[in-house]
matplotlib code that plots the C-alpha trace (Angstrom):
import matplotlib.pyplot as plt

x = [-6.4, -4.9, -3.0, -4.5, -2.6, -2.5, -4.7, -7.7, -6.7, -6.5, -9.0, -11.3, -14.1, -15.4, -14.9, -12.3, -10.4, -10.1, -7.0, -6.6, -10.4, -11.5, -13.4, -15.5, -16.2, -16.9, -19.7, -20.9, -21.3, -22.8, -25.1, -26.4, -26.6, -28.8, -30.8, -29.6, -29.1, -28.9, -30.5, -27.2, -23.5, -20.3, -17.2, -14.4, -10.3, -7.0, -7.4, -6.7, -7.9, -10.9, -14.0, -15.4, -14.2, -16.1, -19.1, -19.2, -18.7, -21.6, -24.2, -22.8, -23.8, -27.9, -28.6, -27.0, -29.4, -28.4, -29.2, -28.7, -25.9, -22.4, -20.8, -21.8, -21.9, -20.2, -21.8, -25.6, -26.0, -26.4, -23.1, -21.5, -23.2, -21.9, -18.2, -18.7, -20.2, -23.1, -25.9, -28.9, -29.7, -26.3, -25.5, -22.1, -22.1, -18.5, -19.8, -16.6, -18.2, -22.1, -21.5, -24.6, -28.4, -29.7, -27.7, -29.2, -33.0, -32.3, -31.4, -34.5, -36.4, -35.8, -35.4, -39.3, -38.5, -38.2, -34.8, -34.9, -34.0, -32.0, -33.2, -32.3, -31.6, -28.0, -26.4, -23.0, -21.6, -17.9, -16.0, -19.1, -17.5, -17.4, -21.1, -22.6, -24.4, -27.1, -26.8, -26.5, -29.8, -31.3, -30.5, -31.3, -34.8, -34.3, -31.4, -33.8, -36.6, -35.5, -38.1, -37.2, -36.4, -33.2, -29.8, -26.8, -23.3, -21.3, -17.4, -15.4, -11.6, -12.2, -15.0, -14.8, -16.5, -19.5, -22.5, -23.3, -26.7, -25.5, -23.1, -26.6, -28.4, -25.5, -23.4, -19.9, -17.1, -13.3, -10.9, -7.2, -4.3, -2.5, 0.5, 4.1, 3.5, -0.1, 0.6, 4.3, 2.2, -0.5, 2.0, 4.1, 1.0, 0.4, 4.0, 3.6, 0.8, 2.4, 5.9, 7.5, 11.2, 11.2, 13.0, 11.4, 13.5, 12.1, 8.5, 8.9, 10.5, 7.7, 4.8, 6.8, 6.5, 2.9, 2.1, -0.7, -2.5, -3.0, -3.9, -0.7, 1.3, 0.2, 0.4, 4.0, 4.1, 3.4, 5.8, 8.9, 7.4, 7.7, 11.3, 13.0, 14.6, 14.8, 15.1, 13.7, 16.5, 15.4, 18.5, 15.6, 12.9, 15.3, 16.7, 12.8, 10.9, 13.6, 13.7, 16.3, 19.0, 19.0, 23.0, 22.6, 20.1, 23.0, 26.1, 24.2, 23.4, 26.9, 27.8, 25.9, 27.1, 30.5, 29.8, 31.3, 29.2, 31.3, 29.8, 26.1, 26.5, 28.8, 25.5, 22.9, 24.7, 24.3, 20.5, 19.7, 22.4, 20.4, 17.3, 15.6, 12.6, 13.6, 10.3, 10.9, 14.2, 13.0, 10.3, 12.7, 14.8, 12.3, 11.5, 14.8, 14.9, 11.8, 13.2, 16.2, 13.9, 11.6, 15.5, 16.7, 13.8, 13.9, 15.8, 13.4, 10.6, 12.1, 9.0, 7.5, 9.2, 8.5, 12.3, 14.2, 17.0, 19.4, 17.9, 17.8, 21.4, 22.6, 20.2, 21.2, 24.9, 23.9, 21.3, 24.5, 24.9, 22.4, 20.2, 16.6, 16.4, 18.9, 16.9, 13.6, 15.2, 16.8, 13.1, 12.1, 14.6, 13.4, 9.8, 10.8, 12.8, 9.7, 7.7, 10.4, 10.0, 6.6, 5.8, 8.9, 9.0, 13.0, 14.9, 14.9, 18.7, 19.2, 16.8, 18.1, 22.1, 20.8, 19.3, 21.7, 24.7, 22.6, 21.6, 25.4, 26.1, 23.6, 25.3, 24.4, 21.5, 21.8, 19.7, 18.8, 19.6, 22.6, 23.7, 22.6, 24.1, 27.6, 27.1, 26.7, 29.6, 31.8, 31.3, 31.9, 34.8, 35.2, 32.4, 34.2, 31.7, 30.9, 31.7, 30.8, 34.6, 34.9, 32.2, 32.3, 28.6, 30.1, 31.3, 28.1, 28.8, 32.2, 31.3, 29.0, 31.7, 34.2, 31.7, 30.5, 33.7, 34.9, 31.8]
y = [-31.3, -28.2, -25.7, -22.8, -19.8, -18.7, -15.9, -17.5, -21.0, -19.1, -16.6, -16.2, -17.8, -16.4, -12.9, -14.2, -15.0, -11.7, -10.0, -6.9, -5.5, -6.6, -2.6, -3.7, -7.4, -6.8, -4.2, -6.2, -9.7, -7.9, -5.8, -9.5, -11.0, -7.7, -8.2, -4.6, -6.1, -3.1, -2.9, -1.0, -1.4, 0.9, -1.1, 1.4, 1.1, 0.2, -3.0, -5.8, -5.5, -7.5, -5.6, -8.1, -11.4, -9.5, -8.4, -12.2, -13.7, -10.8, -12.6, -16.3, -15.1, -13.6, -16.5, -19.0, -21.7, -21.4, -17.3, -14.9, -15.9, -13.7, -17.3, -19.0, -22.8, -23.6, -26.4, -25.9, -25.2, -21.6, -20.9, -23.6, -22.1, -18.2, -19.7, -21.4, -18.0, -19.7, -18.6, -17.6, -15.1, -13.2, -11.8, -10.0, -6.8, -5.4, -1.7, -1.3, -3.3, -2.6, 1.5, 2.6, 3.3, 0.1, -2.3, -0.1, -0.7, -4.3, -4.6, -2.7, -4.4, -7.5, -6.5, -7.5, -11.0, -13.0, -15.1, -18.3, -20.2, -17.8, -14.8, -12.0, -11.1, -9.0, -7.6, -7.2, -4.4, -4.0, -1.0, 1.2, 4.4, 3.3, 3.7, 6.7, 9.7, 8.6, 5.3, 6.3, 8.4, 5.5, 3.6, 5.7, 4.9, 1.6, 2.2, 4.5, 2.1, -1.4, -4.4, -5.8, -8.9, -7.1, -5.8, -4.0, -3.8, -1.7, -1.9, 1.0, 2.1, 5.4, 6.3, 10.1, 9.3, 8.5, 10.4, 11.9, 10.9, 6.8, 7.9, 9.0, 5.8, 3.4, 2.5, 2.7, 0.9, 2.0, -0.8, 0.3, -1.3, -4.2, -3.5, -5.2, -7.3, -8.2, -9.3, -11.0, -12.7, -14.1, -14.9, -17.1, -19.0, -19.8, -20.5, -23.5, -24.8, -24.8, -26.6, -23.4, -22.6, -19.2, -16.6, -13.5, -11.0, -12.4, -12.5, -9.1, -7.9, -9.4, -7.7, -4.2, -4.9, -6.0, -2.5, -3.2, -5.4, -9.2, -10.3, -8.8, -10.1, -13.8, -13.3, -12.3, -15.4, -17.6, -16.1, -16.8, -20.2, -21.3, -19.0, -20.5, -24.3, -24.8, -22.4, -19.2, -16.2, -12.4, -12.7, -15.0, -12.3, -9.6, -11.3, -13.2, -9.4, -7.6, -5.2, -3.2, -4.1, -2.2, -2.6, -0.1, 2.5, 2.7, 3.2, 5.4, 7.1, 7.1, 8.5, 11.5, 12.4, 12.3, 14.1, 11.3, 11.6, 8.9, 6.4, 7.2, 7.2, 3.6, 2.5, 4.1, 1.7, -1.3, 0.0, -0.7, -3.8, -5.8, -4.9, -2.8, -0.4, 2.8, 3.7, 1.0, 2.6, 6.3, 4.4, 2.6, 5.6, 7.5, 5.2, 5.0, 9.1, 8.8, 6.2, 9.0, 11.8, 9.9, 8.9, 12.4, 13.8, 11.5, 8.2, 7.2, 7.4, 4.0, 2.2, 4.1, 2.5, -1.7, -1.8, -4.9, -4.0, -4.9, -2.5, 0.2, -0.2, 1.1, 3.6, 4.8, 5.3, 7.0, 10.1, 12.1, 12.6, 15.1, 17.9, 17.1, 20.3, 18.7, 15.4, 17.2, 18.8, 15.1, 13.7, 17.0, 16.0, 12.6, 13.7, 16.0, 13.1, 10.3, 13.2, 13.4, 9.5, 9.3, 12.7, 14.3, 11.7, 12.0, 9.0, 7.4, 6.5, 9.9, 11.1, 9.5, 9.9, 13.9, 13.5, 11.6, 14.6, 16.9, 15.1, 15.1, 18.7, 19.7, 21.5, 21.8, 23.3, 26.2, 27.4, 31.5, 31.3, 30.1, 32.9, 35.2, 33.8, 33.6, 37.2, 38.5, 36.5, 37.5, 40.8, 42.1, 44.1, 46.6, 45.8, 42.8, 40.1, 37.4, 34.1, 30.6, 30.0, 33.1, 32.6, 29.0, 28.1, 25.2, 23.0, 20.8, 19.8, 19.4, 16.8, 14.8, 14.6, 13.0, 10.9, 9.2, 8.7, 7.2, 4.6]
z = [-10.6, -12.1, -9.8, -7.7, -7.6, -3.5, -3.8, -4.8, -2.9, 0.6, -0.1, 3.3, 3.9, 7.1, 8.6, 11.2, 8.1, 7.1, 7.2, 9.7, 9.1, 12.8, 12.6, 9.6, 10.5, 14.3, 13.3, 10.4, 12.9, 15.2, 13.3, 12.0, 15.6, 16.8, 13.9, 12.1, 8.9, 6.0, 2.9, 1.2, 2.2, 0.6, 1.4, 0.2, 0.0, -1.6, -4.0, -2.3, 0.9, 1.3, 0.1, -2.1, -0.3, 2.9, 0.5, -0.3, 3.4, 4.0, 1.4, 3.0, 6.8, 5.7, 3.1, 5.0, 6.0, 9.6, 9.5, 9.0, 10.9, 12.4, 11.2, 8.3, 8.2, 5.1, 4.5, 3.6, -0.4, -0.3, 1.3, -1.4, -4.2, -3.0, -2.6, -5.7, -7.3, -8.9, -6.5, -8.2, -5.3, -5.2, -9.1, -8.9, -11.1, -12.6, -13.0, -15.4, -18.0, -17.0, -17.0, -18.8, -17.6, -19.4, -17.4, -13.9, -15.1, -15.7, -11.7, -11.2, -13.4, -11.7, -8.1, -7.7, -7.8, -4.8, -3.8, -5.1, -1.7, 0.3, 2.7, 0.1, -2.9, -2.8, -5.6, -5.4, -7.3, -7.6, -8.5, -8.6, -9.0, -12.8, -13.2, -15.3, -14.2, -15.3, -13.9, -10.6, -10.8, -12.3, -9.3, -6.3, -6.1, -6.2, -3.3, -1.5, -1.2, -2.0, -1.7, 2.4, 0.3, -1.6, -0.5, -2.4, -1.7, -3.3, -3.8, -4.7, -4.8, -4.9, -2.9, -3.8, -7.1, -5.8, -5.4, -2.1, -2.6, -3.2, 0.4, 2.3, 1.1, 2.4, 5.2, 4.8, 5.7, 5.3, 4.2, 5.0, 3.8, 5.7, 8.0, 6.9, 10.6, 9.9, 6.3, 7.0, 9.8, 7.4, 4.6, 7.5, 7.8, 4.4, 3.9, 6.8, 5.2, 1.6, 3.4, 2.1, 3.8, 3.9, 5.8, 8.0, 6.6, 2.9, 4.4, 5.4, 2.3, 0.2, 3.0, 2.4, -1.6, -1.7, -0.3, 2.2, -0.4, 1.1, -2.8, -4.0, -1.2, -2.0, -5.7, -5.1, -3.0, -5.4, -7.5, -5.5, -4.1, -8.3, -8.5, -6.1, -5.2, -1.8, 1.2, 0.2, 1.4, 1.1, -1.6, -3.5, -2.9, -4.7, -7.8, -7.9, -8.5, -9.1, -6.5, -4.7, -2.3, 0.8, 0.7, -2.8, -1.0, 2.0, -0.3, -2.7, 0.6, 1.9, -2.2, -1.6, 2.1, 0.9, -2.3, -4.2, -8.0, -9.3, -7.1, -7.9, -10.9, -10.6, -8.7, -10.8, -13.9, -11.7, -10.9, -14.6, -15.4, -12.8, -14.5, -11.4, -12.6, -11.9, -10.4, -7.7, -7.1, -6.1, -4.2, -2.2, -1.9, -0.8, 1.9, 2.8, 3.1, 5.3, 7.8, 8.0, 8.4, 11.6, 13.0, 12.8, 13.9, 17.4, 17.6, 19.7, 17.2, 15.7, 17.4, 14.6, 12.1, 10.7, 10.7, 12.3, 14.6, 12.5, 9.9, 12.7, 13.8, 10.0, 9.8, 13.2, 11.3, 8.6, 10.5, 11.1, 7.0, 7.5, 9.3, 8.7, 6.5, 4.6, 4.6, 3.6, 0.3, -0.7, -0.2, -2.7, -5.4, -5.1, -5.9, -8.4, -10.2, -9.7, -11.6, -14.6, -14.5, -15.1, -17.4, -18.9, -21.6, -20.9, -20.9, -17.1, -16.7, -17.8, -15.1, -12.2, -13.3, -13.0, -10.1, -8.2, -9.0, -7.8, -4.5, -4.2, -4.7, -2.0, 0.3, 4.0, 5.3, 7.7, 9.9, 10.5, 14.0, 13.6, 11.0, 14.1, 16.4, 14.7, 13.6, 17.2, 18.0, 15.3, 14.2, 10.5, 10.4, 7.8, 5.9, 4.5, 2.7, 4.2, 3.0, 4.0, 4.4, 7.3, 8.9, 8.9, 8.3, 6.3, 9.3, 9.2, 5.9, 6.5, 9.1, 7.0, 4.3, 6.6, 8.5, 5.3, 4.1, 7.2, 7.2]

ax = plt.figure().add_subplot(projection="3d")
ax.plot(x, y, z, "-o")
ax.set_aspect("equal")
plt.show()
């Protein structure tokens, strides 16, 4: 039997398989059991979420032999014929291939025609934002008064592309993406199942990587399940896809307290020896920045934060680099240089060798009150100038230089 990749072998099968939707599947089970089954569904949200798997579980539960049903019985032929994708009653549509208004009157054309041995006919449509203009006005008739015998759900990723009049004529449900728990949970599960020796921290690293996305997370998975021989460390999970060790993001941090340009640019070489996308870099940076920023803000907003304790205890070291004003224009230079990254056209090393000089020339922020307050406690004398040297308005930075040098 030839291999299945983890994202299609643990794919869900009911709604309780679903992974951190309970909002969508709760209403969509119990609009089944109370018999408030709609004729047109929206299921919108970042890609790999769930909306087709759920758009498919959907078709299972109302042509399910047992049904409509909250909990499809997997076994009768219409729920193996839907898993299998070769039900003649559920037609899945990519509307990035069938754009045009020809493909829209076909549906309509043969909408009239009863299911074959199901409840309904559905038509799953995926990515429907793709459609036309005048596909979309070809199909709201058919939306606005479909044959009781005929259902459409729609999936989109962008849900602002689609017509208000589609929005009116459907229900819609919000897909959000998966938490770093929720996923790291799921992926522990799979990885039990699959005999798979793997770390949390390297779970968790993989969950923070996949970006909310539960297909991502297991195609990512699979990746490092075929990289690695043996336990699976969260060292594995970094030389596997390449990404970026937190150890660079604190010295690279600790280099630009300390205004030591050397370093970053030491690390920035080691950023492109080890063959790390540079995008992945700001990104991790920038997340990095952000953890800072919530720390500095309130250290007691680290239950805000999917950061172990360990994790905490050095970001808890570094928070007195910086004011938060100081924080908030590092995060600005990091935007700036993820923009140069992706439409200067410069070259990237370039890029981020600028960038990371400049984060460590920086010098402290200073707040207005404070130049007040000094002022009314040291008046000018003589009308002499005043420089950050007198009035001494550069003690702050002169504490984060000595603190990050010290760590």
């Amino acid at each position: 039997m030839s291999y299945i990749v983890f994202a299609r072998k643990y794919r869900p099968m009911s709604f309780s398989d679903v992974v951190a939707q309970e909002h969508v599947t709760k209403t969509l089970q119990n609009g089944i059991k109370n018999d408030r089954i709609g004729q047109g569904y929206l299921f919108c949200g970042p890609r790999g979420t769930g909306k087709t798997t759920t758009a498919r579980i959907l078709a299972k539960a109302v042509n399910c032999t047992e049904g409509p049903t909250p909990t499809p019985c997997m076994k009768c032929p219409a729920c193996e014929e839907i898993t299998k994708g070769v039900s003649l009653d559920v037609l899945e549509i990519d509307a990035a291939s069938n754009t045009g208004v020809d493909d829209i009157r076909t549906i309509r054309e043969n909408v009239r025609y009863m299911p074959t041995s199901g409840h309904k006919r559905i038509y799953i449509i995926d990515e429907v934002h793709r459609l036309s203009a005048s596909a979309f006005d070809a199909l709201l008739k058919t939306l606005e008064e479909p044959p009781p015998h005929v259902m459409f759900i729609f999936a989109t990723t962008e849900p602002l592309k689609v017509p208000e009049t589609i929005l009116s004529r459907t229900q819609r449900f919000d897909f959000k993406l998966v938490s770093i728990d929720d996923l790291a949970k799921h992926l522990k599960g799979i990885a039990d199942k699959e005999k798979l020796d793997i770390s949390e921290s390297a779970l968790r690293l993989v969950a923070r990587k996949a970006n909310g996305s539960v297909r991502d997370s297991l195609s990512l998975l699979d990746q490092i399940a075929a990289f690695a021989d043996g336990a699976i460390t969260e060292e594995n999970v970094i030389e596997a896809l390449g990404l970026v060790d937190k150890q660079l993001l604190f010295d690279f941090t600790n280099a630009i307290a300390s205004k030591d340009k050397l370093t970053t640019l030491r690390i920035i070489k080691t950023i492109f020896e080890n063959g790390v996308d540079s995008k992945d870099f700001v990104a991790e940076l920038m997340e990095h920045f952000r953890i800072l920023l919530v720390l500095a803000t309130d250290k007691s907003a680290a239950e805000l934060l999917n950061i172990s304790n360990d994790d905490l205890k050095d970001y808890l070291k570094q928070i007195d680099f910086y004011s938060v004003g100081d924080i908030i224009r590092l995060m600005k230079i990091g935007s700036d240089m993820n923009n140069d990254i992706k439409f200067s056209g410069l070259d990237e090393r370039l890029i981020l060798e600028m960038n990371s000089v400049k984060m460590a020339e920086i010098e402290s922020t200073v707040k207005f009150e404070e130049v007040l307050a000094y002022l009314k406690n040291n008046p000018i004398q003589n009308n002499s100038p005043i420089t950050r040297t007198d009035t001494g308005l550069s003690q702050l930075e002169k504490k984060r230089v000595l603190t990050a040098n010290q760590k």
